[in-house]
VEXLO-266645 format. One line per field, with one value per residue (C-alpha): residue number from 0; x, y, z. Coordinates in nm, 4 decimals. Example, Ala and Ser with C-alpha at 12.3 -4.5 7.8 and 13.67 -1.06 7.14 Angstrom:
seza c(0, 1)
x c(1.2300, 1.3670)
y c(-0.4500, -0.1060)
z c(0.7800, 0.7140)
***
This chain:
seza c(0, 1, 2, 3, 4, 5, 6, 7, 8, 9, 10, 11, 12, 13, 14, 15, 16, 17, 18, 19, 20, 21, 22, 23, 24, 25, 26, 27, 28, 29, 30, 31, 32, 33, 34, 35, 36, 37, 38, 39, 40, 41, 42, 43, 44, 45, 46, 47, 48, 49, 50, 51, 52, 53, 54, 55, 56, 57, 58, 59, 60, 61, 62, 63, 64, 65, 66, 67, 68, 69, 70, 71, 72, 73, 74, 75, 76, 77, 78, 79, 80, 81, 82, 83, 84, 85, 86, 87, 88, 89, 90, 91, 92, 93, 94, 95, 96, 97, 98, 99, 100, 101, 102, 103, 104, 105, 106, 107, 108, 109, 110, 111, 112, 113, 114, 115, 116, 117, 118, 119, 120, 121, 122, 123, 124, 125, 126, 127, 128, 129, 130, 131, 132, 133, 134, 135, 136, 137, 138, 139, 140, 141, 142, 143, 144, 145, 146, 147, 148, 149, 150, 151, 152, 153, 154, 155, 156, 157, 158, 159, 160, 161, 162, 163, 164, 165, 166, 167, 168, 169, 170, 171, 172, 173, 174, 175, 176, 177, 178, 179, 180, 181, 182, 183, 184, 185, 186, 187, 188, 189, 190, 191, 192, 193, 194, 195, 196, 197, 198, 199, 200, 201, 202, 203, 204, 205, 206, 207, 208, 209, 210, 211, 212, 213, 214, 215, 216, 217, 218, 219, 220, 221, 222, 223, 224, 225, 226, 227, 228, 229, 230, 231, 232, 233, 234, 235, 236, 237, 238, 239, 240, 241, 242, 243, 244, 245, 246, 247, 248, 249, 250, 251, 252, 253, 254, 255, 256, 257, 258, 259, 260, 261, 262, 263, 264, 265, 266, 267, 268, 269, 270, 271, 272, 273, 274, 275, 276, 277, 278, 279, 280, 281, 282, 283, 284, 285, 286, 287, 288, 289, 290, 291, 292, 293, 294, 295, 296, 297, 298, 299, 300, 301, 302, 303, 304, 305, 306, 307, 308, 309, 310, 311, 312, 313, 314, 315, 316, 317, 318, 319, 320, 321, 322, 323, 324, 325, 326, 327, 328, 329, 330, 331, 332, 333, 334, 335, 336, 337, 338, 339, 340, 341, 342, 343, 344, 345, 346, 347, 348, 349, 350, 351, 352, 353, 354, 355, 356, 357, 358, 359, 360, 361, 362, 363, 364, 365, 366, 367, 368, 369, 370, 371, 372, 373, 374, 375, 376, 377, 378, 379, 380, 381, 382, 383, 384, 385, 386, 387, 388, 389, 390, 391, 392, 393, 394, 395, 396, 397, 398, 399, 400, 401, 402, 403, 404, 405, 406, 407, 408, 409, 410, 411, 412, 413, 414, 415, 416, 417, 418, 419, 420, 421, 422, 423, 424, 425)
x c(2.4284, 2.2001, 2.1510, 1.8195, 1.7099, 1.7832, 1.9204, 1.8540, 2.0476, 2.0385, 1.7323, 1.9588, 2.2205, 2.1768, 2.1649, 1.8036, 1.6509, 1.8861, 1.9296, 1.7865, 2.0390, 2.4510, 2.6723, 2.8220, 3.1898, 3.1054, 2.9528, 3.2539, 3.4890, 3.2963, 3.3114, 3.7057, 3.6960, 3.4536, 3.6731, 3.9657, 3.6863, 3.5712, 3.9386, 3.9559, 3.6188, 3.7780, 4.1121, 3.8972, 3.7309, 4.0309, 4.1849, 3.8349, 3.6960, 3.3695, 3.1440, 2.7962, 2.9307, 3.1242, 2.8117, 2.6606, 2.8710, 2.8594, 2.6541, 2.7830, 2.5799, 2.2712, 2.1999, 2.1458, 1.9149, 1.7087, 1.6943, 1.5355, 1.2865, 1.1627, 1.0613, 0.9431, 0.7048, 0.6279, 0.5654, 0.4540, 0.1215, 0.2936, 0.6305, 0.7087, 1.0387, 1.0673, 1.3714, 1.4060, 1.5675, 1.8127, 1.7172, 1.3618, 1.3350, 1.5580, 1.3620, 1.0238, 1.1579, 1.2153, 0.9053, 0.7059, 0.7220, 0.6310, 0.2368, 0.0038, -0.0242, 0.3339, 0.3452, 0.1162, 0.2843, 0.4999, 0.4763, 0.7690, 0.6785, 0.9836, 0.7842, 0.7283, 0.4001, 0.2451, -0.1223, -0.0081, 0.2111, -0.0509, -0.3014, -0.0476, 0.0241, -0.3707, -0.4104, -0.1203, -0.2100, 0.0341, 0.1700, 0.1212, 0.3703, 0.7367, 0.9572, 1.2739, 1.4982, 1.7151, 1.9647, 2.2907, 2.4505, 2.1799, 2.1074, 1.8411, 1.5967, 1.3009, 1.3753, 1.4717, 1.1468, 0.9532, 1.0971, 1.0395, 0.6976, 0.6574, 0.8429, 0.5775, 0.3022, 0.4312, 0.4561, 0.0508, -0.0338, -0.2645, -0.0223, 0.3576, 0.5590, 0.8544, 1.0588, 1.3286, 1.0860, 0.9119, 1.1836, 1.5053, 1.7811, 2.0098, 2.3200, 2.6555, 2.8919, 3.0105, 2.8885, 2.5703, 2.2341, 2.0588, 2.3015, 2.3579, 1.9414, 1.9128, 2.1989, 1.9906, 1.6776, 1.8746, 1.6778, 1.8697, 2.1062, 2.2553, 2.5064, 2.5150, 2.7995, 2.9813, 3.1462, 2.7993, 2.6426, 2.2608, 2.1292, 2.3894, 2.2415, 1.9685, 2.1957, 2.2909, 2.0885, 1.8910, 1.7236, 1.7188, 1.5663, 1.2303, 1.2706, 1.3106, 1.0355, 0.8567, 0.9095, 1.1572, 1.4373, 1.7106, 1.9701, 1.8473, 1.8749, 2.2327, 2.2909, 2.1325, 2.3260, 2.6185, 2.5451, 2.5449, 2.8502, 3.1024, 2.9596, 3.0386, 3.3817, 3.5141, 3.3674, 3.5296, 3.1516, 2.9312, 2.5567, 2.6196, 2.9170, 2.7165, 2.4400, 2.6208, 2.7773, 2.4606, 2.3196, 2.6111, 2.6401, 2.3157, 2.3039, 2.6086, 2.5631, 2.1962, 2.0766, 1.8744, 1.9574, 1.6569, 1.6135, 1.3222, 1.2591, 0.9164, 0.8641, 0.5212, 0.4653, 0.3205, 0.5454, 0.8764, 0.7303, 0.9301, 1.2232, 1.2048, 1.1554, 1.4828, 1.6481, 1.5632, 1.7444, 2.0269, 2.1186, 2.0162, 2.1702, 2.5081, 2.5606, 2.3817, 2.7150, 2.9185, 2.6511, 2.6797, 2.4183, 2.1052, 1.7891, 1.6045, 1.2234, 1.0376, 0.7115, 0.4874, 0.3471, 0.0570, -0.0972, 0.1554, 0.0705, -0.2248, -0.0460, 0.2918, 0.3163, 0.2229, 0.4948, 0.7525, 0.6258, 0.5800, 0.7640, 1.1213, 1.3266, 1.5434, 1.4700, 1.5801, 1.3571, 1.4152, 1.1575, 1.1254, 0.9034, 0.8554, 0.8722, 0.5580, 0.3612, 0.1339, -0.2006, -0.5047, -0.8391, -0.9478, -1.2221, -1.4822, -1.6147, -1.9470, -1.9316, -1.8273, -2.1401, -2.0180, -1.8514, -1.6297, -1.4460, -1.4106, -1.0090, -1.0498, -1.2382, -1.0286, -0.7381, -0.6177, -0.5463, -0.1663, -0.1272, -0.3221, -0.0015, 0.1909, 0.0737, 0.0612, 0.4588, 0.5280, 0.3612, 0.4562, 0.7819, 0.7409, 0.6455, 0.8711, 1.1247, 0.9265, 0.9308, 1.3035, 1.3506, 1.6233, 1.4722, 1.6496, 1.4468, 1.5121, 1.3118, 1.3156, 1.2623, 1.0489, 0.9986, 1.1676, 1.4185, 1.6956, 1.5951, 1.5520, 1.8825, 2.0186, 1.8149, 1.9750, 2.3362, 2.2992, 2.1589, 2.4330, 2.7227, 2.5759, 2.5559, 2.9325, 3.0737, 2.8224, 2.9804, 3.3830, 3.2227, 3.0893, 3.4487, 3.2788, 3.1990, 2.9174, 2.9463, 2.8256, 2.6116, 2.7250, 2.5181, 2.2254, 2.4234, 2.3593, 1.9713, 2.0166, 2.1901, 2.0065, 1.6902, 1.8416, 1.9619, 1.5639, 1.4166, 1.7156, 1.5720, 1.2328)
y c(0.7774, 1.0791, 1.3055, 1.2583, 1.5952, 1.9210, 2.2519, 2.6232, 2.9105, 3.1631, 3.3224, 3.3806, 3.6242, 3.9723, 3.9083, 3.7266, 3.9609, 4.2667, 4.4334, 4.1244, 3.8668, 3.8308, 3.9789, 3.7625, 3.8549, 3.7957, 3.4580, 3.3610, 3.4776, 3.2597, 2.9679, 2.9922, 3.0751, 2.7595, 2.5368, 2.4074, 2.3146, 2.0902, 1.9024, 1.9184, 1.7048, 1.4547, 1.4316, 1.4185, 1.1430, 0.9520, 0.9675, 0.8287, 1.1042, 1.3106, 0.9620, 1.1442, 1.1521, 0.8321, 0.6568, 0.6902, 0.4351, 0.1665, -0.1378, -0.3230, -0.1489, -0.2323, -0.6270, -0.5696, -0.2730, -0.4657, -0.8017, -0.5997, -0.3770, -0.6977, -0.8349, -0.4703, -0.5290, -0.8793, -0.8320, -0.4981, -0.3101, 0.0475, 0.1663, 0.4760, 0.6613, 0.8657, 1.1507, 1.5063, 1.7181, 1.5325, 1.1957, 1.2641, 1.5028, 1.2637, 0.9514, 1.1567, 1.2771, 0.9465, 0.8162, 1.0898, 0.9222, 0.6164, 0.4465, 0.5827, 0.2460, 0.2150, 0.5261, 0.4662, 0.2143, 0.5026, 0.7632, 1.0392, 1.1490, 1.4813, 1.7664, 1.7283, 1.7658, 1.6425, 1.6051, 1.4853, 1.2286, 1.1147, 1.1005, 0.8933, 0.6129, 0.5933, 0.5039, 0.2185, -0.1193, -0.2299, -0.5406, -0.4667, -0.1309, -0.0698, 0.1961, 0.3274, 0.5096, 0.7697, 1.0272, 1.0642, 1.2311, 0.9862, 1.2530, 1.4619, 1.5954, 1.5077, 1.2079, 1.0280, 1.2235, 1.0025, 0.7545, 0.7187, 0.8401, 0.4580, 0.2657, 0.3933, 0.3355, 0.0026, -0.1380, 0.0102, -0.2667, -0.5920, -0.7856, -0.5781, -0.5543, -0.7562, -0.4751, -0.5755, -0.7191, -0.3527, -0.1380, -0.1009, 0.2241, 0.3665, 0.5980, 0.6569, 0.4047, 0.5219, 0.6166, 0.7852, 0.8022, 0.6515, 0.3540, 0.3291, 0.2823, 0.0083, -0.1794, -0.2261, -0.2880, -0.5074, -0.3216, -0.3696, -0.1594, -0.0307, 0.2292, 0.5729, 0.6965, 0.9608, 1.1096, 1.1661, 1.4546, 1.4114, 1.6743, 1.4978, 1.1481, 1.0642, 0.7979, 0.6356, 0.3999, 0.6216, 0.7968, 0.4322, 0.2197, 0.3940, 0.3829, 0.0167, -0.0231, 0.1764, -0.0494, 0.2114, 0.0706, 0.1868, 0.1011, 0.2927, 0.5791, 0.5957, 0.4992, 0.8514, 0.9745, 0.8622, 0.9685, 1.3296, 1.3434, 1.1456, 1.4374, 1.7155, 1.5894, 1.5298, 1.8434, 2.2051, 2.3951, 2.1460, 2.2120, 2.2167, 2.4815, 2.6849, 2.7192, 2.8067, 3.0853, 3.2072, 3.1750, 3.3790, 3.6093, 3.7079, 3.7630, 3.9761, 4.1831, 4.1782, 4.1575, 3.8221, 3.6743, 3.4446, 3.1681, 3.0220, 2.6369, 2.5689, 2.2239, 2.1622, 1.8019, 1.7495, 1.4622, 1.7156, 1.9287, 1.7523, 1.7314, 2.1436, 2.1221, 1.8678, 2.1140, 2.4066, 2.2750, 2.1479, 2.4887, 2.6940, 2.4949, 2.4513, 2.8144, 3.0152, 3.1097, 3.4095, 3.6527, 3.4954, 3.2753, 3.2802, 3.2240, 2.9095, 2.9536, 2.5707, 2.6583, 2.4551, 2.5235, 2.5403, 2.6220, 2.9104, 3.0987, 3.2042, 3.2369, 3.3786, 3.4791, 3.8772, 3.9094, 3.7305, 3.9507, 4.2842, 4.3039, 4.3382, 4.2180, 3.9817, 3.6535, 3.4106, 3.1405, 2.7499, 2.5865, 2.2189, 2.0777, 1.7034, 1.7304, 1.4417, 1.5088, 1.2185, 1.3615, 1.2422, 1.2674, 1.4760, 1.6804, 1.5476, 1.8359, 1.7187, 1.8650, 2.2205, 2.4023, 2.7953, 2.8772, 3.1532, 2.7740, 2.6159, 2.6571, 2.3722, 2.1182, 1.7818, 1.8894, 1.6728, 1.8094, 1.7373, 1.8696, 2.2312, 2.2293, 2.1689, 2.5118, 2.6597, 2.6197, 2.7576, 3.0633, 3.1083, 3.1002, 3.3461, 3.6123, 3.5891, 3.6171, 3.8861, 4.0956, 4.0234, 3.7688, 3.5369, 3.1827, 2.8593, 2.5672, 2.2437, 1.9962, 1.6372, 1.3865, 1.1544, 1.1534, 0.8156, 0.7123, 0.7450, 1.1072, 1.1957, 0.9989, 1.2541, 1.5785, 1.4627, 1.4713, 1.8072, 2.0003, 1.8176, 1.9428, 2.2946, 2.3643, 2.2460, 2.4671, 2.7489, 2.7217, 2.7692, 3.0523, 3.2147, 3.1202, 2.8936, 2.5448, 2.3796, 2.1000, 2.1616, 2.3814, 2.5249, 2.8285, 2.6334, 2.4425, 2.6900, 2.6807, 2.2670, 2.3858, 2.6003, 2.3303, 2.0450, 2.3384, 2.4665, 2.0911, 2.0135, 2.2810, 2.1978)
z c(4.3689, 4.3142, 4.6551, 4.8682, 4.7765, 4.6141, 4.7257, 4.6311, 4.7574, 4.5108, 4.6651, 4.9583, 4.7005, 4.6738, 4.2873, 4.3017, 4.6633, 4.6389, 4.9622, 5.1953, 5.0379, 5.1397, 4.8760, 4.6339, 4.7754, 5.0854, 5.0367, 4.8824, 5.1712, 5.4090, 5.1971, 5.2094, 5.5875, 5.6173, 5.4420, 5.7082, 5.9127, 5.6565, 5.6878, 6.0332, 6.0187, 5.7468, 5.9727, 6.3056, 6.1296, 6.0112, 6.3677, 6.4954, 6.6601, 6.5602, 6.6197, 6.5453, 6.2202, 6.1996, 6.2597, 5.9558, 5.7876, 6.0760, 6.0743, 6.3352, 6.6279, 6.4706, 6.5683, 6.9357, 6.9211, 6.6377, 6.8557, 7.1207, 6.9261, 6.7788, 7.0925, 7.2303, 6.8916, 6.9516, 7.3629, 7.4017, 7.2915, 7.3810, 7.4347, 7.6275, 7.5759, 7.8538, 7.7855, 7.6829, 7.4510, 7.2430, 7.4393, 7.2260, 6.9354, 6.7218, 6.7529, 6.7368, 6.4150, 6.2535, 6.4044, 6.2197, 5.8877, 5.9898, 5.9161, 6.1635, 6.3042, 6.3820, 6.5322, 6.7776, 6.9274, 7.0798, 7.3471, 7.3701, 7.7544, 7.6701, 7.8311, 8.2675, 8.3493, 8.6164, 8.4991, 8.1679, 8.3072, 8.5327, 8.2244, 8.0224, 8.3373, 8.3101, 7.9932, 8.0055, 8.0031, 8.2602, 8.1287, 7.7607, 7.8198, 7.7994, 7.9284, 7.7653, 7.9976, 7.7633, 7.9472, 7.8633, 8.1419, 8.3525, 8.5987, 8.4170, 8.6557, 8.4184, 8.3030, 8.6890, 8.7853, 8.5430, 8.5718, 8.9868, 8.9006, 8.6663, 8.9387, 9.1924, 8.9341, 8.8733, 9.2008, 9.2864, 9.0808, 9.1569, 8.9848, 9.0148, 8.7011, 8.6350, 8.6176, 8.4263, 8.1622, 8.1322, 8.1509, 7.8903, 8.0318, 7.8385, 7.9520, 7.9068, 8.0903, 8.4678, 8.7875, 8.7377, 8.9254, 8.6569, 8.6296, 8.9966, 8.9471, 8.6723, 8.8515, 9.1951, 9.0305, 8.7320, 8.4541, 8.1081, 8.0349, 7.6762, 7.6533, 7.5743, 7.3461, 7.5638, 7.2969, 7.1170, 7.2508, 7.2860, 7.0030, 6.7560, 6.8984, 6.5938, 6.4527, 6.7210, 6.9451, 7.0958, 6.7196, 6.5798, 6.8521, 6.8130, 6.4988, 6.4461, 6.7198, 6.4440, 6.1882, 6.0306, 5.7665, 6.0052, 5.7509, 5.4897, 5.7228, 5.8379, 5.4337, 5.3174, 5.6514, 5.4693, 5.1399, 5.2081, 5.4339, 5.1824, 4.9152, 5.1750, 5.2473, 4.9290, 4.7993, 4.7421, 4.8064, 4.9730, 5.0455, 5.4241, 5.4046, 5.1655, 5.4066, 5.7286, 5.5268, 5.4683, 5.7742, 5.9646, 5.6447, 5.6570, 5.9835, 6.0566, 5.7275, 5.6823, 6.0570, 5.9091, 6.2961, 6.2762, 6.0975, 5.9716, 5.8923, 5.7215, 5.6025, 5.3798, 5.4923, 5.8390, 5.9009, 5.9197, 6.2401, 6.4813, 6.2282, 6.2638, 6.6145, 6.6625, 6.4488, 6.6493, 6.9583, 6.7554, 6.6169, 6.9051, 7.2066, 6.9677, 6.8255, 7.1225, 7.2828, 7.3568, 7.2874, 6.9302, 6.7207, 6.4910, 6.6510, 6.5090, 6.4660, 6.4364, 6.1941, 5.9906, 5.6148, 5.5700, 5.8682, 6.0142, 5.6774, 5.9267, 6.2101, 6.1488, 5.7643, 5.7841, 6.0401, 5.8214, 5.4862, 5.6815, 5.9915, 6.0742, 5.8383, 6.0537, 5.9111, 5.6612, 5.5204, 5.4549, 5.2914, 5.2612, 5.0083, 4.8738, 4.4882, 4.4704, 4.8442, 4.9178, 4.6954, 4.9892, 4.9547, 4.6290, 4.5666, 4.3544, 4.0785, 4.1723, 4.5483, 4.3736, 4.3143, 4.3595, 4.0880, 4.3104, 4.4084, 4.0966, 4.1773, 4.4388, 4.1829, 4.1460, 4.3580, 4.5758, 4.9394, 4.8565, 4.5273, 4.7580, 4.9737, 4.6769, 4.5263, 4.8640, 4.8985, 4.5529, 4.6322, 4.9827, 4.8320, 4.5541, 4.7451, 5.0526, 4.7450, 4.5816, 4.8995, 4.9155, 5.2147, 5.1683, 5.1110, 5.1035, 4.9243, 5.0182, 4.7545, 4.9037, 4.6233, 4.8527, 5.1973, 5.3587, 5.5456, 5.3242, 5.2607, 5.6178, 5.6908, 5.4445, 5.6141, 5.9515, 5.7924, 5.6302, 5.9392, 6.1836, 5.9152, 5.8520, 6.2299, 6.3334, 6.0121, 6.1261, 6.4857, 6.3115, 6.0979, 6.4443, 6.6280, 6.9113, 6.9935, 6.8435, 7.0988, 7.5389, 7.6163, 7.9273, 8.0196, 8.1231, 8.3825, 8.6102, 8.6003, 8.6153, 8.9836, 9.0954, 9.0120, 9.1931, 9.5474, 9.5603, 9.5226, 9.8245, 10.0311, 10.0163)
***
């Protein structure tokens, strides 16, 4: 079955943008450094380990999460996910493609803010809402925060919620405060994978349950999931290896130590944005890692693009494009009176972002910037299913081409501490 979407590294060589692209030698030496840890994934697998991966060929999770995000659908005006980090940027990533209708069923509450929050409780129709509890560990400051903040709001009502009616937690099995919660109030509880780390979470219950609440083909998801990994596995020079040698090569020989993800479709910000923590919170370690930058085409071509053509050349470039971009309104040739803007006369707005890419492109190449182009065929599940595989595999071989972990991220323990002794002292 033909891959999701297509993939372009030759702008990254330093045969196609000479001095900003990784030698061909050393490309090559990564690639055979990178390529135990591609059998230590297949024999992790085998053994039944790795289960962020694993889960894109299971089906047998699915039936309880799609039982309850039918009646969240058929009960429920609005459903509130209240989480952060990997506990969010997942399912808001799946949700993105989704019909505008859909999407507004849901509300990712990730950031804490107090007048926010307090705006978003006020515009909930108390027994028309539902709250999904997501935290892994089930002791993130935010997320019990919130939630304590809903269980007040709740109870202020004329009529209190049935709690476990409105509320849905979900957490990793064990003593937690979050558990130890939903058991004395008997909310519903699913669990948490603890050998899935949050950022690697998308296709597991807590990516898919928006999603299905969405009215997302969750199947065809993990299938394009699937799809990619059994082609990186059984595969000498898969797409995923290629780019984390690139990504490390370029940034140890060519001091490229940011890099930039720009997808053209407005639907794929919060993919960049869940892709941002994923490679920064897995490969920030040990003074080690490429910085991830989140950006948006083509609106950051006004914000962002004279730095990236003409300031320090530290960056490389991924650009995602959708080979056929849903075309939008057009513009009628009647409406086009000055002939300086004939150029804009029956183009449609998508076939403008289209052209926008291709050039953005050419001259980032042109002025010798590495660039990555990832085409997508379509933008759908299956394809996004597939984007979701790639990033998770290139990150994990990126961490064995760096020597570290791509899994914990224990530096920012300490600032969870020190949170949790200054709230404790008042």
């Amino acid at each position: 079955m033909a891959q999701p979407f297509d993939h372009y590294i030759d702008a990254c060589l330093e045969a196609t943008v000479s001095d900003g692209g990784l030698r061909e030698d050393s490309f090559r030496s990564l690639i055979e450094r990178g390529r135990p840890a591609l059998r230590e994934i297949r024999g992790e697998l085998a053994r039944g380990g790795l289960p962020h991966f694993g889960l894109a060929s299971r089906r047998d999770d699915l039936r309880v999460i799609e039982s309850l995000a039918m009646r969240l659908r058929e009960d429920f005006r609005r459903v509130v996910i209240l989480g952060t980090g990997g506990s969010s940027l997942g399912g808001q990533a799946l949700v993105a493609i989704a019909p505008a209708a859909e999407r507004r069923r849901l509300v990712f509450a990730d950031n804490l803010d107090g007048g926010g929050f307090a705006e978003l409780l006020a515009d909930c129709e108390p027994a028309r809402t539902h709250f999904v509890v997501i935290s892994k560990s089930g002791s993130t400051t935010e997320t019990l925060a919130q939630t304590f903040a809903v269980l007040d709001w709740a109870r202020r009502q004329k009529r209190p919620l049935d709690l476990p009616r409105h509320f849905t937690v979900i957490t990793e099995p064990g003593d937690n405060p979050l558990r130890r919660l939903a058991d004395r109030l008997r909310l519903p509880l699913l669990d948490h994978d603890p050998e899935v780390g949050g950022r690697f979470s998308v296709l597991s219950l807590v990516g898919l349950l928006p999603g299905l609440i969405a009215g997302l083909d969750v199947m065809a998801v993990r299938k394009g999931a699937a799809l990619v990994f059994e082609r990186a596995i059984a595969e000498e020079d898969p797409a995923p290896l290629a780019a984390a040698a690139l990504a490390v090569g370029l940034a140890r020989e060519r001091g490229r130590t940011q890099q930039v993800i720009l997808p053209y479709a407005g639907a794929l910000e919060r993919f960049a944005q869940w892709h941002r923590q994923l490679w920064a919170e897995s490969l920030g370690k040990n003074g080690r890692g490429v910085t991830p930058v989140a950006a948006l085409g083509p609106v950051d071509q006004h914000s962002q693009l004279q730095l990236w053509l003409d300031g320090p050349a530290d960056k490389s470039f991924t650009v995602i494009t959708v080979a056929e971009p849903e075309p939008g309104p057009m513009i009628e040739p009647d409406l086009i009176q000055d002939p300086d803007l004939g150029y804009l006369s029956g183009q449609s707005l998508g076939a403008i972002v289209k052209i926008q890419a291709r050039a953005t492109i050419e001259t980032l190449v042109d002025r010798g910037h590495p660039t990555r182009m990832i085409r997508l065929q379509r933008l759908d599940e299956r394809t996004l299913g597939g984007l979701f595989m790639h990033f998770m595999l290139e990150t994990v071989l990126a961490a064995h081409l760096l020597g570290i972990s791509a899994y914990g991220q224990p530096a920012v323990e300490s600032s969870k501490k020190l949170t949790k002794q200054y709230l404790a002292a008042g």
